[in-house]
C-alpha positions in Angstrom: -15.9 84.8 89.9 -15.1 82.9 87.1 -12.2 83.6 84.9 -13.3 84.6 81.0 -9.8 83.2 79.9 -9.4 79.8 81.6 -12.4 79.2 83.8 -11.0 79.2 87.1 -13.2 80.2 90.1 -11.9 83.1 91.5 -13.4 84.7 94.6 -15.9 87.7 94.2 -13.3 89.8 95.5 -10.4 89.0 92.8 -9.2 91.1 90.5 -7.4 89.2 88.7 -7.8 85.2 87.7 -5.6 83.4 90.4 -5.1 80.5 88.1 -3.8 82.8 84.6 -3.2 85.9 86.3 -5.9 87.6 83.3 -8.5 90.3 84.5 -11.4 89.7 85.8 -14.3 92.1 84.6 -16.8 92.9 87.2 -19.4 93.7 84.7 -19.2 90.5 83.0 -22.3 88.4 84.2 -21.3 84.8 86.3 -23.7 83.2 85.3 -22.5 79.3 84.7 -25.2 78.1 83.0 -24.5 80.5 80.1 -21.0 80.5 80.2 -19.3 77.8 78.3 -16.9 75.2 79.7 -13.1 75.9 78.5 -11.7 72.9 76.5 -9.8 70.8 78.1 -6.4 71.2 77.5 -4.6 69.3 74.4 -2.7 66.2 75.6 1.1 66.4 75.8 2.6 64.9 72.2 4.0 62.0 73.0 7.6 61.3 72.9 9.6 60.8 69.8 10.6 57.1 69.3 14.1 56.9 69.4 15.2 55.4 66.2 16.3 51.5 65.7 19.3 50.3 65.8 21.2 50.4 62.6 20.7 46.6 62.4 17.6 46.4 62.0 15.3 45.7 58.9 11.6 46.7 58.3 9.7 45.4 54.8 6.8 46.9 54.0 3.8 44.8 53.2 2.6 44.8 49.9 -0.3 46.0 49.1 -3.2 42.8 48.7 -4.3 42.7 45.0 -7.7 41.2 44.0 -7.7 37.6 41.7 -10.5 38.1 40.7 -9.6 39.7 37.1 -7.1 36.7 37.0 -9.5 34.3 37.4 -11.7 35.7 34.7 -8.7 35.5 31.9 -8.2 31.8 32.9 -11.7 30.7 32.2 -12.0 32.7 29.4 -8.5 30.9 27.7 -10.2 27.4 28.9 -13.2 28.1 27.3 -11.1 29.8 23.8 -9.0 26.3 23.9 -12.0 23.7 24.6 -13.6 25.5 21.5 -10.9 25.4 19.4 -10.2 21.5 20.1 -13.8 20.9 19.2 -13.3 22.7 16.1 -10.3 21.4 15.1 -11.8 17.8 15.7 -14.7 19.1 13.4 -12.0 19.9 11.0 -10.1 16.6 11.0 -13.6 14.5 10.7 -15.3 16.6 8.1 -12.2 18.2 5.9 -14.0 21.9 6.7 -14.7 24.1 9.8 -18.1 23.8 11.2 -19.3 27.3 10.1 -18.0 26.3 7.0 -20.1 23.1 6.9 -23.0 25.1 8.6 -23.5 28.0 5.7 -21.8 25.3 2.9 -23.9 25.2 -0.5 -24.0 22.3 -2.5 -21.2 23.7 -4.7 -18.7 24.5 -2.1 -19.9 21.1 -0.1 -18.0 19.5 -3.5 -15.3 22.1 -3.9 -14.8 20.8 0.0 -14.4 17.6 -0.9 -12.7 17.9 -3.9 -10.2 19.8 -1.8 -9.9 17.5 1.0 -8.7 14.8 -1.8 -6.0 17.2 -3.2 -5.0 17.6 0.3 -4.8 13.4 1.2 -3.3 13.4 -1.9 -0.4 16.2 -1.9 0.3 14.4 1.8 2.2 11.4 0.0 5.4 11.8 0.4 7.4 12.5 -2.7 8.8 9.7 -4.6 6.1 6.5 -3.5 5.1 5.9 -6.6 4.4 2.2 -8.6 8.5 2.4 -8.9 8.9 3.1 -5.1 6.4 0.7 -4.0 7.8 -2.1 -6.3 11.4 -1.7 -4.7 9.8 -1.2 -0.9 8.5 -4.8 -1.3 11.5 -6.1 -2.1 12.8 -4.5 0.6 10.6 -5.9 3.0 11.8 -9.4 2.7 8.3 -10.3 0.8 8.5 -14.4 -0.8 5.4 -15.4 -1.7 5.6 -13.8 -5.3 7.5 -10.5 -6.8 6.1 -7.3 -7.7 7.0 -5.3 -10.3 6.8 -1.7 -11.3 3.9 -2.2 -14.3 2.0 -4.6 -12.3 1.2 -1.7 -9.8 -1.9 0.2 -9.6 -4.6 1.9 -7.7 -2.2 3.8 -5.4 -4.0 4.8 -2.2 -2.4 6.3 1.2 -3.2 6.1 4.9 -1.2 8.0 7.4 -3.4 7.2 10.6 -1.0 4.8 12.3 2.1 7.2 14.3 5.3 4.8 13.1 4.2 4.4 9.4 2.9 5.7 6.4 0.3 2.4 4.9 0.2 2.4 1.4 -2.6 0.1 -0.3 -2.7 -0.6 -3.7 -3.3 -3.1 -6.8 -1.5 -5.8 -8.2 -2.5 -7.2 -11.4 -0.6 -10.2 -12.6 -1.7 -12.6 -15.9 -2.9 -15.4 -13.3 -4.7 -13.3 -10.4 -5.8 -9.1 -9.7 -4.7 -9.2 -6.0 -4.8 -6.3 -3.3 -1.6 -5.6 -1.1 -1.1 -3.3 1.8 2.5 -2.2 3.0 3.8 -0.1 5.9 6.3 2.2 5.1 8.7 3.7 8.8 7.7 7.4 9.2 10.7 8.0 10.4 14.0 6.8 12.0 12.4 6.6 15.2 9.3 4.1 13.9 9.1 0.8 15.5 10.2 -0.8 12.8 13.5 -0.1 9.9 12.4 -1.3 6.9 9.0 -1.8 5.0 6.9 -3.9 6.1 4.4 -5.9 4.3 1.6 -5.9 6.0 -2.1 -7.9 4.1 -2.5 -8.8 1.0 -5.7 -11.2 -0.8 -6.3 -12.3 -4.0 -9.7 -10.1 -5.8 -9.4 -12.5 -9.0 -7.7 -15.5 -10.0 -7.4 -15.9 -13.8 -5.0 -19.2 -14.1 -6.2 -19.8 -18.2 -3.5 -21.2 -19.8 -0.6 -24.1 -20.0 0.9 -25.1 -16.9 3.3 -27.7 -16.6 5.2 -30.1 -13.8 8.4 -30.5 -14.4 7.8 -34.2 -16.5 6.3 -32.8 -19.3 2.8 -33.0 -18.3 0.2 -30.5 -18.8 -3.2 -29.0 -17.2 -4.5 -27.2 -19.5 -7.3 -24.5 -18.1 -9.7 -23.3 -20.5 -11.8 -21.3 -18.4 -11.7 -19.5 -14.6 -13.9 -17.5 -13.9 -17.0 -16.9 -10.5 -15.0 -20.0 -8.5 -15.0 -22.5 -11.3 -12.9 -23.9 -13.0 -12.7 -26.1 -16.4 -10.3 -27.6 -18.8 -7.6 -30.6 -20.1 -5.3 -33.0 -18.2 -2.6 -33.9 -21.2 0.1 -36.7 -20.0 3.9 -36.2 -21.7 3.9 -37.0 -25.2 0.2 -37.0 -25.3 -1.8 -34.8 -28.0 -5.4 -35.8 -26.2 -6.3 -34.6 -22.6 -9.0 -35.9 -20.2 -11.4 -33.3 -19.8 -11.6 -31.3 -15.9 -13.9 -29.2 -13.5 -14.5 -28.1 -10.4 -13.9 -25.6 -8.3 -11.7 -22.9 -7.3 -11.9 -20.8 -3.9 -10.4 -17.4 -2.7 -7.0 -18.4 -1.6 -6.3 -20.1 -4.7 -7.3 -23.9 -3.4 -8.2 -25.7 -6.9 -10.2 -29.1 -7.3 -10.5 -31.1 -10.3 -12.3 -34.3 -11.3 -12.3 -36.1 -14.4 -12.3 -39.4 -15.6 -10.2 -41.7 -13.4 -8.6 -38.6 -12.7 -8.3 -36.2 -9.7 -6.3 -32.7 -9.2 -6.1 -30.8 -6.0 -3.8 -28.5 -4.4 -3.1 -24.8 -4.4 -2.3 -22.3 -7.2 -0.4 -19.2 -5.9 -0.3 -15.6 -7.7 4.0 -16.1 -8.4 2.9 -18.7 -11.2 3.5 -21.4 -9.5 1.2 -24.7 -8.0 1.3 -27.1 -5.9 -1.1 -30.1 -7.0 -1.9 -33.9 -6.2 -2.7 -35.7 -9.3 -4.4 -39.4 -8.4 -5.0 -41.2 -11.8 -7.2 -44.3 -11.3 -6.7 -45.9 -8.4 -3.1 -45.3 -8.4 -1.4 -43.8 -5.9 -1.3 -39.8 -6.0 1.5 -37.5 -7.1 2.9 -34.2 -5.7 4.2 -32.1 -8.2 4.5 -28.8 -9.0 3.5 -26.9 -11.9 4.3 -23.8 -13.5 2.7 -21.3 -15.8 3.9 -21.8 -18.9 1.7 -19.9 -21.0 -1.4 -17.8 -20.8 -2.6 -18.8 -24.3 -5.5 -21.7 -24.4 -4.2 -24.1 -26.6 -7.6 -26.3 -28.5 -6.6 -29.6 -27.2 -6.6 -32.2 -29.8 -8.4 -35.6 -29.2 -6.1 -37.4 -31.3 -3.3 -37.2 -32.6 0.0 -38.0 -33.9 3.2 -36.6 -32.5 5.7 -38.5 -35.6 4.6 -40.7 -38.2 6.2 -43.9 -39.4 6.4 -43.1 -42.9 7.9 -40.0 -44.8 4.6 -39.4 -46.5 1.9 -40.0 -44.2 -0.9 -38.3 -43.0 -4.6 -38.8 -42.4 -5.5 -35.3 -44.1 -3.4 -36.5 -46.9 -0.7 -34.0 -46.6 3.0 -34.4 -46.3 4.8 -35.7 -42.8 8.2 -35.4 -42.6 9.3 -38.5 -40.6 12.3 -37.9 -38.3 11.3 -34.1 -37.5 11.1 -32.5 -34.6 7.8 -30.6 -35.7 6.4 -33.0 -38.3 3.4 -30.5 -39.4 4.9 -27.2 -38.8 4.6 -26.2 -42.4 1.3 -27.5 -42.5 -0.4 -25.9 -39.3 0.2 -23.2 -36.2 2.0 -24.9 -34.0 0.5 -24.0 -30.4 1.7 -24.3 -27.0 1.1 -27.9 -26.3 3.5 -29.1 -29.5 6.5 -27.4 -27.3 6.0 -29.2 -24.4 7.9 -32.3 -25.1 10.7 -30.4 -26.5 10.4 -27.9 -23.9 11.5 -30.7 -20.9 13.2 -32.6 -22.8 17.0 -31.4 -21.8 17.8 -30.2 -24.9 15.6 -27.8 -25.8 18.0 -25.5 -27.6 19.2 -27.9 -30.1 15.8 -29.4 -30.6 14.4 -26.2 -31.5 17.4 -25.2 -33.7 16.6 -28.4 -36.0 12.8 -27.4 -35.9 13.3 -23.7 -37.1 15.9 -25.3 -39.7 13.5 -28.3 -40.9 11.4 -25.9 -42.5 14.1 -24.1 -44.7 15.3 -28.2 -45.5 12.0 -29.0 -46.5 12.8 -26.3 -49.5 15.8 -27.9 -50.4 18.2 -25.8 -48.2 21.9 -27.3 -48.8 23.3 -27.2 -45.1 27.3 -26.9 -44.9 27.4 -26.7 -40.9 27.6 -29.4 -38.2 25.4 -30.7 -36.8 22.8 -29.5 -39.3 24.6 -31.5 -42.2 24.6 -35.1 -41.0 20.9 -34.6 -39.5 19.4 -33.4 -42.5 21.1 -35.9 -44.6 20.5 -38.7 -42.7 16.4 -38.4 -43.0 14.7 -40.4 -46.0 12.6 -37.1 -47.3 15.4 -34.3 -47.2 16.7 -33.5 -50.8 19.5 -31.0 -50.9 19.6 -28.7 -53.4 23.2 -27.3 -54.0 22.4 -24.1 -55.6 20.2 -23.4 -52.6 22.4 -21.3 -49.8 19.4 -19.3 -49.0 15.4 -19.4 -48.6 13.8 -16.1 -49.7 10.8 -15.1 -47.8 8.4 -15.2 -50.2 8.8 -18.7 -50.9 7.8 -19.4 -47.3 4.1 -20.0 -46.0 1.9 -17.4 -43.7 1.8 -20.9 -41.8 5.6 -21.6 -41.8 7.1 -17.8 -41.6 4.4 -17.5 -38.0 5.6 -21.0 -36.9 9.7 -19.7 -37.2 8.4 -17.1 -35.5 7.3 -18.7 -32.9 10.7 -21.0 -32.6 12.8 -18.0 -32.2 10.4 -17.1 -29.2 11.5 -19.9 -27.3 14.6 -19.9 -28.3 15.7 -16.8 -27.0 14.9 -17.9 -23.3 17.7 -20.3 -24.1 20.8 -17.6 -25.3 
């Protein structure tokens, strides 16, 4: 008989279960095919793990996180930068932002331009202008010619180089329009301490005018212009030139024919030339010339520099014989008639006697040495004694311009 409490097969004569001790009921069916099987019994628990000793350390293991979101930021922040750096190289080309260039009208298209000037131009530094630039050539040890502040021009800026700040602008001297470039250190740490002249060319030579070597002789140019060049070869002491041409390049290389004659060499922007002059077949002659003056003289065929008699003249006017300026109060006087006195070696006294020959030719009564004994020693001077002053108004247009002009050169001498 089969215990209703735990199973057990008891024997059909059992009262009770001989496995739990419970009743057995003899009214309950045995039939095993309808009774269910009692669960097996629940296993033991198992035995508590005695703890560790107190030396011993356990860390727990994080908890695995995904990359993935990480890995999303970082392409997103390579793909914000790469954009950016293609913007910002937009930016730098163009002056605007490429949407900006991309909805720009005509109008703001020039207000972007006109603002991208301002903006090259605010970025020179304060202080470079003609005056700066005149005193940073000087500064950079420059000799070929000097530059000063009212000669300077055309002011222009370039700041693409990382050691210096290049500065471009225009020189214009009476002789040549030139083009210079100088590199200014960015800052203490540049490559190099002081500025730095870095190009310059000539754009135009204009060399009209008297130059002169230092014998008294004189090329005078009468035109310069498109590579050619034209004018007068005039020897010391000489009123009548031999007539020039030829050619004049870039860099200031000149060359000159005339008759029997031939000039060549080099003109440079500082006023100054180097030339070879070959007269016949002679042998040729380096000299240098400088500019003397950039007025054109008219060069005089012929002419007569003193005359041999106190009242000579082929015009029929009055020559003073013994003068240093014979016809100053009959003519201008013009660059060529100071060139004798001018290399002479004493150019101060002979122009004091020319600016004073004109007041003694009005009867002037000189008291003062060495006036006095000059004046009195020529055949045509007449002293009057009541005469201690020439007014103004008894003077010429011709003679009051040609004092003027004395006193010109006269000053380069106090």
């Amino acid at each position: 008989m089969l215990c209703p409490n735990c199973g057990w097969d008891n024997p059909a004569e059992s009262n009770t279960c001989m496995h739990c001790g419970a009743p057995l009921s003899p009214e309950t069916p045995q039939t095993p095919s309808t009774v269910s099987p009692a669960p097996p019994p629940e296993p033991a628990p198992p035995a508590p793990t005695p703890p560790p000793p107190s030396d011993w350390t356990f860390e727990e293991e994080a908890p695995r996180r995904s990359h993935g979101p990480l890995v999303v930021l970082m392409v997103v922040l390579v793909l914000a930068a790469a954009a950016f750096g293609l913007c910002f190289g937009w930016y730098q080309g163009s002056g605007a932002w490429p949407w900006e260039t991309l909805y720009a009208t005509p109008d703001s298209t020039q207000s972007m331009a006109a603002s991208s000037a301002a903006s090259a131009s605010s970025s020179v530094p304060a202080g470079y202008d003609a005056a700066a630039l005149a005193a940073a050539v000087r500064q950079s040890n420059f000799t070929d010619f000097r530059v000063a502040e009212s000669e300077i021009s055309d002011i222009r800026t370039d700041e693409n180089y990382a050691d210096r700040i290049t500065y471009r602008f225009t020189v214009t001297k009476p002789m040549a329009t030139l083009h210079m470039e100088i590199g200014i250190p960015a800052d203490s740490s540049s490559g190099f301490s002081r500025p730095r002249v870095t190009n310059w060319a000539v754009d135009t030579w204009n060399l009209t005018g008297v130059w002169n070597d230092e014998t008294g002789n004189s090329l005078v140019i009468a035109e310069c212009a498109d590579g050619e060049i034209s004018g007068s070869y005039v020897p010391k002491g000489s009123f009548s030139g031999t007539p020039l041409s030829g050619t004049l390049s870039e860099e200031g290389v000149v060359s000159l024919l005339g008759s029997r004659l031939n000039i060549s060499g080099t003109f440079s922007p500082a006023g100054t030339a180097q030339l070879s002059v070959q007269t016949g077949s002679a042998a040729s002659r380096e000299t240098a010339f400088v500019m003397l003056s950039t007025a054109v003289p008219t060069v005089q065929q012929q002419t007569s520099s003193r005359p041999s008699s106190a009242n000579t003249s082929s015009g029929g006017s009055t020559l003073h014989e013994g003068d240093v300026f014979p016809e100053s109060s009959e003519r201008l006087l013009n660059t060529l008639d100071f060139v004798p006195v001018l290399f002479s070696g004493q150019a101060k006294e002979q122009l004091a006697l020319a600016r004073n020959e004109i007041y003694a030719r009005h009867g002037f009564d000189f008291q003062t040495e060495p006036y006095r004994s000059h004046f009195y020693s020529l055949p045509w001077y007449q002293a009057l004694p009541k005469v201690k002053q020439v007014p103004e108004s008894e003077l010429s247009e011709i003679e009051r311009q040609n004092i003027t002009k004395i006193q010109e050169y006269e000053s380069r001498y106090n």
